[in-house]
C-alpha positions in Angstrom: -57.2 40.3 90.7 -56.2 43.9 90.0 -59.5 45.3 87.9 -60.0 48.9 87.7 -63.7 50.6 88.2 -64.7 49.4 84.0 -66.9 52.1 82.4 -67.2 51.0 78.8 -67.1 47.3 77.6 -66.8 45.1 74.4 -68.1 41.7 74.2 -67.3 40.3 70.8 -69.0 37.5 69.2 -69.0 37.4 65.3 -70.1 34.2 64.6 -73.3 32.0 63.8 -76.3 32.9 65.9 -76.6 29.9 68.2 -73.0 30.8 69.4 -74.5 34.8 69.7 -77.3 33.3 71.9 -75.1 31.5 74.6 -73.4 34.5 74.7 -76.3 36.8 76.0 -75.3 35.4 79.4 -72.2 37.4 80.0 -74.1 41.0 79.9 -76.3 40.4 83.3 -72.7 39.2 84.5 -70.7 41.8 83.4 -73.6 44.3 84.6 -74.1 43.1 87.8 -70.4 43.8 88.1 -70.2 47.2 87.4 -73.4 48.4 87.2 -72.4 51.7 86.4 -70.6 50.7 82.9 -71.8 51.3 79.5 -71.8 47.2 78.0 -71.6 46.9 74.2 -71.7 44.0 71.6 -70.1 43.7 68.8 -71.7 41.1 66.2 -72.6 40.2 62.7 -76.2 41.5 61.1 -77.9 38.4 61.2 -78.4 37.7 64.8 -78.8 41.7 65.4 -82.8 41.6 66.1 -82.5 39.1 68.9 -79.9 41.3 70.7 -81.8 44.5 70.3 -83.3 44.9 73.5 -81.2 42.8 76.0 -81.5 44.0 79.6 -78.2 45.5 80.9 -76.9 45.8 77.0 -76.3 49.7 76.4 -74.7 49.8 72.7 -74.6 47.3 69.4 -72.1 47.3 66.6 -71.8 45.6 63.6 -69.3 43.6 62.2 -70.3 43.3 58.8 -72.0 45.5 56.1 -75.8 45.2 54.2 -74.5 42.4 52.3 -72.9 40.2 54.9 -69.1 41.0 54.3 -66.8 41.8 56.4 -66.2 45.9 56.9 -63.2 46.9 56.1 -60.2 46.6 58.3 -59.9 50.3 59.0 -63.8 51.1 59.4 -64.1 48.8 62.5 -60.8 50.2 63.9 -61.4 53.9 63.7 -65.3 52.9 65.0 -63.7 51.2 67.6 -61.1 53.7 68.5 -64.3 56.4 68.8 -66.0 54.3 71.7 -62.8 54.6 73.8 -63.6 50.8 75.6 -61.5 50.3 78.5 -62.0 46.4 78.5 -63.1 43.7 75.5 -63.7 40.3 76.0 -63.3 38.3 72.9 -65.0 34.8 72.9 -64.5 33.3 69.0 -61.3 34.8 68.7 -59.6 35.4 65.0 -55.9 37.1 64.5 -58.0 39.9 63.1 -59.8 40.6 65.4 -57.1 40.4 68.1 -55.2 42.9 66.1 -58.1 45.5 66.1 -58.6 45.4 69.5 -55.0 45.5 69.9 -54.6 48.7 67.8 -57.8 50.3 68.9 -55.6 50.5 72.2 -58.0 49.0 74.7 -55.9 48.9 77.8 -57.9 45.2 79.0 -58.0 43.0 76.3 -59.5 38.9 77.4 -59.2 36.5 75.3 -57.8 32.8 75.1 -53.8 31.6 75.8 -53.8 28.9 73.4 -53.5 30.4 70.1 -50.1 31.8 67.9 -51.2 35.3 68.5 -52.6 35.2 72.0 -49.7 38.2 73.0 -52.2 40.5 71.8 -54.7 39.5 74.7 -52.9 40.7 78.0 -55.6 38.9 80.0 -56.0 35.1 78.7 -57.3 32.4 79.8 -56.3 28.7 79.1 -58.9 26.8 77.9 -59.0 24.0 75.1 -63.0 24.8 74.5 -62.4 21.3 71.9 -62.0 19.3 74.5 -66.2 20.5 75.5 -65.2 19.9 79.5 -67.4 22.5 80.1 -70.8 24.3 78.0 -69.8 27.3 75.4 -71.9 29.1 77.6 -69.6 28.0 80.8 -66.4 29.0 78.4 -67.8 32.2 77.3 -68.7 33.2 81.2 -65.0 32.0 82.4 -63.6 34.4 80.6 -65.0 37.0 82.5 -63.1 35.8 85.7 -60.6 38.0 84.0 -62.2 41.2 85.1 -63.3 39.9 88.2 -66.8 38.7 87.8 -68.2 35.7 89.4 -69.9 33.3 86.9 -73.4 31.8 86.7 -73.7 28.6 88.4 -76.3 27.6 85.7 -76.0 30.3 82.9 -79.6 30.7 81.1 -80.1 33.0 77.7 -83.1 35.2 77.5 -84.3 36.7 74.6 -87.2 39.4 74.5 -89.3 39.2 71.7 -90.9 42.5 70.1 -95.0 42.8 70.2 -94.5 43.5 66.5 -93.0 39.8 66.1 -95.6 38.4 68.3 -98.5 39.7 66.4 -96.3 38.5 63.1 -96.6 34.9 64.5 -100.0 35.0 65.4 -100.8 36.6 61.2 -98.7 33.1 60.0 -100.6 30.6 62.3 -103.8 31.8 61.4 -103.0 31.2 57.9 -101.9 28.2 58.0 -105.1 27.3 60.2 -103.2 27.5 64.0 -103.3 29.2 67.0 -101.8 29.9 70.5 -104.5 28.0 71.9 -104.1 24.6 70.3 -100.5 22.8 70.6 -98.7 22.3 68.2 -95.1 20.8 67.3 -92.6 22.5 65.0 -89.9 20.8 63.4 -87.2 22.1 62.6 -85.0 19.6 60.1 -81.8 21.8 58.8 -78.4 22.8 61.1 -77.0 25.1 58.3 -73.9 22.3 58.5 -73.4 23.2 62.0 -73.8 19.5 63.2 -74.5 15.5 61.9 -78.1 15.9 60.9 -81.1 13.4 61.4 -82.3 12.8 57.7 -85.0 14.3 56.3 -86.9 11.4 56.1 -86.9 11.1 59.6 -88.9 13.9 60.4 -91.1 13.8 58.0 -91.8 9.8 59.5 -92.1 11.9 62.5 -94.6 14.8 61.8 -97.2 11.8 60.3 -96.9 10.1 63.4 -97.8 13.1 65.2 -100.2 13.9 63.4 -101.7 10.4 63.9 -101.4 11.3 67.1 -103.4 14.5 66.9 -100.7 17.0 67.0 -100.4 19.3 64.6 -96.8 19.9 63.1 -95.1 22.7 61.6 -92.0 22.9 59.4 -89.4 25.6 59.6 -86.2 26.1 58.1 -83.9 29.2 56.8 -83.0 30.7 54.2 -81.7 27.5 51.1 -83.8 24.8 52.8 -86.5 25.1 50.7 -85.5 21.6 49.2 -84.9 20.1 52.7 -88.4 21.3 53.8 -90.1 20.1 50.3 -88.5 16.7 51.3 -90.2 16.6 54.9 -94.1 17.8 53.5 -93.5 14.6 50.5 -92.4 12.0 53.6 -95.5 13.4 56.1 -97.7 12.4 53.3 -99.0 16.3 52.9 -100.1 16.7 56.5 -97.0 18.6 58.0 -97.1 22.4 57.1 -94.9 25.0 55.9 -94.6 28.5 56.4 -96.3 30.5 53.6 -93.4 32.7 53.7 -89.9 33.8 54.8 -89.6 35.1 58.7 -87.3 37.7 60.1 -85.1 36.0 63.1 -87.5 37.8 65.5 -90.4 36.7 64.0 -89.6 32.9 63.8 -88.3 33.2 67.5 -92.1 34.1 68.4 -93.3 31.4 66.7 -91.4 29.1 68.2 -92.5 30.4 71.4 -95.6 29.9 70.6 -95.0 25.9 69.7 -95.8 23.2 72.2 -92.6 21.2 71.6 -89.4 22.2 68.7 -87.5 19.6 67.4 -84.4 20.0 65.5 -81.1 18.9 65.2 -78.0 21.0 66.6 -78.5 24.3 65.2 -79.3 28.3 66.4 -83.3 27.9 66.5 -82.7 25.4 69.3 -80.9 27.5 71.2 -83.6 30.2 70.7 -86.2 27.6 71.3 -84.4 27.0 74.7 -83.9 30.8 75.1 -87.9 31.7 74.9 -89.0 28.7 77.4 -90.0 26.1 74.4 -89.6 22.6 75.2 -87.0 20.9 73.4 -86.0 17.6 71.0 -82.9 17.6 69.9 -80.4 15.5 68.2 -76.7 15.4 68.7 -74.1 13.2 67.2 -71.3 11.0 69.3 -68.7 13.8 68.3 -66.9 15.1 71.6 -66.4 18.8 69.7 -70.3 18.6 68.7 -71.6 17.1 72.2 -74.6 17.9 74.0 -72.2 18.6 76.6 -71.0 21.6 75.0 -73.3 22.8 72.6 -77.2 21.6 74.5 -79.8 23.5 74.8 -79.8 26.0 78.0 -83.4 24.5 79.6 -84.6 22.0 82.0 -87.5 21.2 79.3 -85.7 18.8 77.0 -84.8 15.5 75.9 -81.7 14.9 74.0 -80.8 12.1 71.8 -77.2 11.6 71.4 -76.6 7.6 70.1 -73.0 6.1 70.9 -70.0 5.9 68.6 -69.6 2.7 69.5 -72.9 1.3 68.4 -72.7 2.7 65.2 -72.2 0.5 62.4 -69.7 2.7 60.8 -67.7 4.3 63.3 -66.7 1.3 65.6 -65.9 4.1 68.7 -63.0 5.6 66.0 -63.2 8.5 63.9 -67.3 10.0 62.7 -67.4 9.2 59.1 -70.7 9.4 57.9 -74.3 10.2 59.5 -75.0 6.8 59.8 -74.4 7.2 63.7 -78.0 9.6 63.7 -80.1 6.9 61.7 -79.3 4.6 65.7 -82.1 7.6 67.0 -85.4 5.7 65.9 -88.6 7.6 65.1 -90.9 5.9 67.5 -88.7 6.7 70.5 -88.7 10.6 69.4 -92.5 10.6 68.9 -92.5 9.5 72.3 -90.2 11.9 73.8 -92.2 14.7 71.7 -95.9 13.6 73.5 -94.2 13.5 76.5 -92.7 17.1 76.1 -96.3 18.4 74.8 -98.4 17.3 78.0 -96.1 18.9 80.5 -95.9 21.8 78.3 -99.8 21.7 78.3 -100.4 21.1 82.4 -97.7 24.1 82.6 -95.0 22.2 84.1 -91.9 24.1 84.3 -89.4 21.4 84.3 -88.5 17.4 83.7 
């Protein structure tokens, strides 16, 4: 394939930050490459902090403005007019944002075949990413075959967390009467709609068990799950706890790496949990688009529980119509996994 010597690249990737995470892979790629090329990102506010800092990642630009909007049309296009990119690599496409990197002139443009305005990519690649054949990670590094990069075989996000974070993490578990030293579990109940959830119930079943068990448990969640994380504490019976108050993405991501074992149902924090070396728990529903397959946790320290579509009561194998599908993952089987995951984690056992 015909690729020029690339001195300034765009990867784009402007949606939730899970989907930002398995995208951190393509920069070593891209860098080993060409390591002589200036690598930017272009990406909404709220996964900024966890970028920051990326090795091989030269420049970051934002998407959006202070109050989570998009910027106007012609801001990002002048902006990305100014940075003169020679290549862009667009991996959640949207007609507008194929048009700006079509306007902005960028003589390499990647991006999928498959949709109604896929002309204004002049390097596709044809890829039904519903179909989840391969990882989003694995999709997001394929399209970089287009510049003539070879792939990971087994594509692993790192994220670098600040000291300032770290010594954040270590303030919140001292008030809430934790440390590094003694393990701990967090759970981490809400998926921002991202995914068929395990019900609240379930995890607050789960963090009295563990604490039965004599492992602390820890209850996270963002911002508009107070409710969700209310209903949890009432279920444990009081002994789960909650975080005395709201954490920056940087923050949470260092207490999480501070954690023994994270459970949670499809959502960002499990891919950061995955990300920082955290063992994981996690719950998936029998939806192909939703899979494990695709949207898993990038580590060899997890157990996944993803129950069959035809086992559930509802569903009979055909269409997902309700969450009863999740209620087939019973709590005693996730305590177990959770143990498990907490004594290798302990003995320092790198993998399962």
């Amino acid at each position: 394939m015909n690729v020029p010597a690339l001195q300034n690249i765009l990867v784009i990737r402007t949606d939730r930050i899970g989907d930002v995470v398995l995208s951190l892979p393509m920069i070593p790629v891209l860098k080993s490459r060409f390591p002589a090329a200036r690598i930017a990102f272009l990406l909404r506010s709220s996964p900024l902090e966890l970028v920051a800092g990326q090795p091989g990642l030269d420049h970051m630009m934002l998407y959006d403005d202070e109050q989570g909007k998009k910027k106007p049309f012609g801001l990002v296009l002048s902006d990305l007019r100014r940075h003169s990119f020679d290549a862009v690599v667009v991996t959640y496409p949207t007609f507008r944002l194929a048009c700006l990197m079509y306007l902005a002139g960028i003589p390499l443009r990647v991006g999928t075949g498959y949709r109604w305005y896929s002309f204004l990519f002049n390097r596709r690649v044809y890829e039904h990413r519903k179909t989840a054949e391969k990882h989003e990670a694995e999709y997001n590094l394929t399209l970089l075959k287009m510049l003539d990069c070879s792939p990971l075989e087994q594509p692993r996000p790192v994220l670098m967390i600040s000291r300032d974070a770290e010594r954040e993490a270590d303030s919140i578990l001292a008030e809430i009467g934790l440390s590094r030293e003694e393990p701990f579990v967090i759970l981490h109940p809400g998926s921002g709609g991202s995914a068929r959830d395990w019900r609240p119930e379930n995890f607050g079943e789960l963090a009295s068990r563990l604490r039965l068990s004599g492992m602390p448990v820890l209850v996270t969640g963002g911002p508009g799950e107070e409710g969700l994380l209310a209903r949890v504490f009432e279920v444990s019976g009081g002994t789960a706890r909650l975080l005395p108050r709201t954490l920056s993405l940087m923050s949470l991501a260092a207490l999480i790496k501070t954690a023994a074992v994270f459970v949670s149902n499809s959502t960002g924090p499990m891919h950061i949990a995955a990300a920082v070396g955290t063992p994981v728990v996690a719950f998936f529903p029998p939806i192909r688009q939703c899979s494990s397959g695709r949207w898993g946790p990038l580590t060899t320290k997890k157990i996944i529980f993803e129950p069959s579509s035809t086992d559930c009561p509802r569903c009979k194998g055909g269409l997902c119509e309700s969450d009863d599908c999740m209620e087939l993952i019973r709590v005693n089987d996730v305590e177990k996994a959770v143990l498990s995951l907490a004594v290798h984690s302990a003995r320092g056992v790198a993998s399962l």
